[in-house]
GUZAKE-109776 format. One record per residue: residue number from 1; residue in three letters; chain; y, z, x of N, C-alpha, C in turn. Coordinates in steps of 0.05 Angstrom, whole numbers, m for minus. Layout:
BEGIN
{pt NUM; 'ALA'; 'A'; {Y; Z; X}; {Y; Z; X}; {Y; Z; X}} ...
***
This chain:
BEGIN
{pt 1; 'UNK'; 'A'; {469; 169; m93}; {458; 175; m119}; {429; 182; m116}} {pt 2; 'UNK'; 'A'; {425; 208; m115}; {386; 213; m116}; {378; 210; m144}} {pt 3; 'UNK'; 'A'; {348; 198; m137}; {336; 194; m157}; {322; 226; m169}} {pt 4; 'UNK'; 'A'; {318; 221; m199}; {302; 236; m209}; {274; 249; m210}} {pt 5; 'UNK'; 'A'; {261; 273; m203}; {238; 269; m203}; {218; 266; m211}} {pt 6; 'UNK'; 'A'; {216; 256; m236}; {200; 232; m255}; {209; 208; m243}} {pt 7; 'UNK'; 'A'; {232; 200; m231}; {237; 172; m222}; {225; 165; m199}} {pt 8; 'UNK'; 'A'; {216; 182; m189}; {201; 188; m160}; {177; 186; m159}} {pt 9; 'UNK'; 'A'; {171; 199; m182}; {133; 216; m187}; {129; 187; m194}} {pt 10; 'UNK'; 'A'; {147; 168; m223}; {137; 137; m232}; {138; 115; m208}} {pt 11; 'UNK'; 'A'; {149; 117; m193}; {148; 100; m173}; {127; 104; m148}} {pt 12; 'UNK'; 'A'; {111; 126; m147}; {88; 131; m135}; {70; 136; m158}} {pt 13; 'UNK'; 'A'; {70; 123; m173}; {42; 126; m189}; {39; 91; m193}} {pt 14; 'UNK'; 'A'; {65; 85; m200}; {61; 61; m199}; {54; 43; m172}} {pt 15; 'UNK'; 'A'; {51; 44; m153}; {43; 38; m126}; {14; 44; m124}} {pt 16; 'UNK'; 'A'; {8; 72; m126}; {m20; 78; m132}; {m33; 53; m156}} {pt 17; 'UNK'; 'A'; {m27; 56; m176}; {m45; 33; m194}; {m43; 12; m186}} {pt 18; 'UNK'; 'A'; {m18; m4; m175}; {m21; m35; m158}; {m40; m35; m137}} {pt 19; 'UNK'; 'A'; {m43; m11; m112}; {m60; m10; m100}; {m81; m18; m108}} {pt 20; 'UNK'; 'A'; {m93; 7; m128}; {m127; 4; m139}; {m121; m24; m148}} {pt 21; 'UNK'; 'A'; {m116; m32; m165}; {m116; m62; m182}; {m122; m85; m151}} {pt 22; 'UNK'; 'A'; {m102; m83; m138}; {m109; m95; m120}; {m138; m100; m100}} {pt 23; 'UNK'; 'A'; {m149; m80; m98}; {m165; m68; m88}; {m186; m71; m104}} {pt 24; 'UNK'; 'A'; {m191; m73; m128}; {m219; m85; m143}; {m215; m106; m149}} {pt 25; 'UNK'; 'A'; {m193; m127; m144}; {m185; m157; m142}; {m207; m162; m118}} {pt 26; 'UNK'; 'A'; {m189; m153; m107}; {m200; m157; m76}; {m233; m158; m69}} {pt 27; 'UNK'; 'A'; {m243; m135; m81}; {m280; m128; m76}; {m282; m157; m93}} {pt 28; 'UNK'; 'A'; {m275; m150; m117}; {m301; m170; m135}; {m290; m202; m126}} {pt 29; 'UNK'; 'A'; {m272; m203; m125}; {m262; m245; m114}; {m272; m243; m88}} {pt 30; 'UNK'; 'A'; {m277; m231; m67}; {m286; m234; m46}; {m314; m231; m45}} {pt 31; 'UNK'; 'A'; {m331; m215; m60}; {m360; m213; m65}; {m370; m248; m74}} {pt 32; 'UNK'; 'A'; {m354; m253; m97}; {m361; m282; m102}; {m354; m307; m76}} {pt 33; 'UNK'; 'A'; {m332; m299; m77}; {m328; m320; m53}; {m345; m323; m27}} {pt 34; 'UNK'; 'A'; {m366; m296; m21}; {m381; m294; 0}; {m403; m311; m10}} {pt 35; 'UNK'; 'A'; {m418; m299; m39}; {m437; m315; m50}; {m433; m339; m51}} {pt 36; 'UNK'; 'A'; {m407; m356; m56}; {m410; m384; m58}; {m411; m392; m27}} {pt 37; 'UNK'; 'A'; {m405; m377; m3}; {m407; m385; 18}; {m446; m379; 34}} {pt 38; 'UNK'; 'A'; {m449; m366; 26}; {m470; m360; 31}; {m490; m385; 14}} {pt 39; 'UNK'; 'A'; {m488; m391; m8}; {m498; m411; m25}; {m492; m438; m16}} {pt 40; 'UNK'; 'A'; {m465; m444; 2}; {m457; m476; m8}; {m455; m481; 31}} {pt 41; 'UNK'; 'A'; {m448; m459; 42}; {m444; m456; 75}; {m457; m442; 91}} {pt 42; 'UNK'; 'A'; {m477; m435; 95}; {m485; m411; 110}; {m475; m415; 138}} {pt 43; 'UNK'; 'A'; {m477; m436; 155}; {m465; m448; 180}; {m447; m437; 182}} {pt 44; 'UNK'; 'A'; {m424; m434; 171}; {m398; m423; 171}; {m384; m402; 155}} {pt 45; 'UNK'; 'A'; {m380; m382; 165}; {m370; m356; 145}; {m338; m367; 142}} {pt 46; 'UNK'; 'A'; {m326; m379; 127}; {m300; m381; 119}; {m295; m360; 103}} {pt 47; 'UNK'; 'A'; {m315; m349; 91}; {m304; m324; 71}; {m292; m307; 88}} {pt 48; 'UNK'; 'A'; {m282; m312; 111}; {m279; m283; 129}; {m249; m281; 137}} {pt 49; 'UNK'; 'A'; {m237; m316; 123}; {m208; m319; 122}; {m192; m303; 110}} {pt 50; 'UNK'; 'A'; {m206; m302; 84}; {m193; m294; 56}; {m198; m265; 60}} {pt 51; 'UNK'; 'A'; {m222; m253; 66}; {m224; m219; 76}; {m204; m213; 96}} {pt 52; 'UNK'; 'A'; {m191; m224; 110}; {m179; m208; 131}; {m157; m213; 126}} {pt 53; 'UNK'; 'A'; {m135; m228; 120}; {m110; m227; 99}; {m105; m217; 81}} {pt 54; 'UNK'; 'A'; {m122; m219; 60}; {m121; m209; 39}; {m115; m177; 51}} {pt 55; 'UNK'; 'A'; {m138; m171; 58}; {m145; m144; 68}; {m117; m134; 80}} {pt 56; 'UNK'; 'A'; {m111; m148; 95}; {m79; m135; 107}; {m58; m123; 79}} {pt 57; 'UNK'; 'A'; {m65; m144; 63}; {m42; m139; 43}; {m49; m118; 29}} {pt 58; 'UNK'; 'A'; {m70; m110; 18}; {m91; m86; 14}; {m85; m61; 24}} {pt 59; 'UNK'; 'A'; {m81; m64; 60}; {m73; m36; 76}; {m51; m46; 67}} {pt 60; 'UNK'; 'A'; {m38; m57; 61}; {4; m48; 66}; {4; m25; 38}} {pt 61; 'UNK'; 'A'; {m13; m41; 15}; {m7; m34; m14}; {m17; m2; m5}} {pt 62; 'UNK'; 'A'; {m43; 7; 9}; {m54; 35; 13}; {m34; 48; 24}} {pt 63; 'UNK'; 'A'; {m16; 40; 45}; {m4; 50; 69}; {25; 57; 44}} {pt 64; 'UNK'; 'A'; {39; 35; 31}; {52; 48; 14}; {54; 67; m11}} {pt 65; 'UNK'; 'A'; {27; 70; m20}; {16; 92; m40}; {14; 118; m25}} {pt 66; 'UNK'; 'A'; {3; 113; m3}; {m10; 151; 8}; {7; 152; 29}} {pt 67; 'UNK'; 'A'; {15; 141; 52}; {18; 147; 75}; {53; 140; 78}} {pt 68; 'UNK'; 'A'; {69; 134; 68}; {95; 120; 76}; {103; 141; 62}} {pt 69; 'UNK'; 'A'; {132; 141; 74}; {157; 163; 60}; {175; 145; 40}} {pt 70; 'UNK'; 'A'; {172; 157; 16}; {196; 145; m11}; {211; 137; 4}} {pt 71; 'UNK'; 'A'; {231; 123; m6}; {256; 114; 7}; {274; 119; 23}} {pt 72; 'UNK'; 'A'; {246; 107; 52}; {257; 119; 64}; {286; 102; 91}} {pt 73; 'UNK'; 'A'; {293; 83; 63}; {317; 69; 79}; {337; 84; 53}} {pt 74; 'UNK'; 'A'; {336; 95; 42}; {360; 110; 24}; {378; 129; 36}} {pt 75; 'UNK'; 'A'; {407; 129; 21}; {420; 148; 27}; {414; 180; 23}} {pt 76; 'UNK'; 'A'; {395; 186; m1}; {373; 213; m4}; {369; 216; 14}} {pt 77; 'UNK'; 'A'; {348; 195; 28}; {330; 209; 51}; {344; 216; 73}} {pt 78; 'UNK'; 'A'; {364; 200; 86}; {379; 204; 98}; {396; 239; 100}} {pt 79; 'UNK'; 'A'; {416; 241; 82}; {414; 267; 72}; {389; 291; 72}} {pt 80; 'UNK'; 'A'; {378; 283; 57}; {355; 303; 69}; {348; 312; 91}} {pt 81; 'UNK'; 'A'; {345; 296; 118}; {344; 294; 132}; {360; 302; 148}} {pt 82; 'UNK'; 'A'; {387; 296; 143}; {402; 312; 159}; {401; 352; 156}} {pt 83; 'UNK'; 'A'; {398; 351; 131}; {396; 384; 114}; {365; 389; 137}} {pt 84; 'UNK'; 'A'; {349; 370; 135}; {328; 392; 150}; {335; 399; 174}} {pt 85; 'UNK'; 'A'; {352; 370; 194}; {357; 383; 220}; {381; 403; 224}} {pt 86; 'UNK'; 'A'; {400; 412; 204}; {419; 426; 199}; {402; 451; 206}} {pt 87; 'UNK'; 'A'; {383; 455; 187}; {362; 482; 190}; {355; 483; 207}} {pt 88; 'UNK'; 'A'; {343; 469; 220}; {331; 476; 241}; {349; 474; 264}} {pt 89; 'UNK'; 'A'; {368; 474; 266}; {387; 484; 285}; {405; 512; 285}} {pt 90; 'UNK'; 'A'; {394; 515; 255}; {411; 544; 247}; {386; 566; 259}} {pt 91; 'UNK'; 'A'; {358; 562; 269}; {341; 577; 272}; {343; 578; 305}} 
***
């Protein structure tokens, strides 16, 4: 069953806005969290826990907005896929 392409376009737009959302979560709770470390710890950067996990989850959310292929464990893509190497064997 392929999806539609509004069903497609809403499901990469919607990824894009979780991204951003995420992503100005991320700046401004980690800006504070540095300040209270900087204010209550300077000896120890623990803020640097919460930046680098977080952060990972941050690249997955980027990596699935811009850089990953739609579905690409579906039977569509699959199909597709085969149609492109079909062509390119007809050449």
């Amino acid at each position: 069953m392929s999806d539609s392409l509004r069903e497609r376009a809403e499901r990469r737009v919607d990824r894009k806005i979780k991204f951003y959302r995420n992503l100005k979560a991320y700046v401004i709770v980690n800006a504070v969290l540095a300040i209270i470390n900087w204010l209550c710890t300077p000896e120890f950067w623990w803020v640097m826990f919460p930046v680098f996990f977080w952060g990972i989850g941050v690249l997955v959310d980027f990596l699935k907005a811009y850089i990953l292929v739609d579905n690409w464990d579906s039977e569509d893509f699959r199909e597709r896929k085969i149609e492109e190497e079909m062509m390119k064997l007809r050449n």
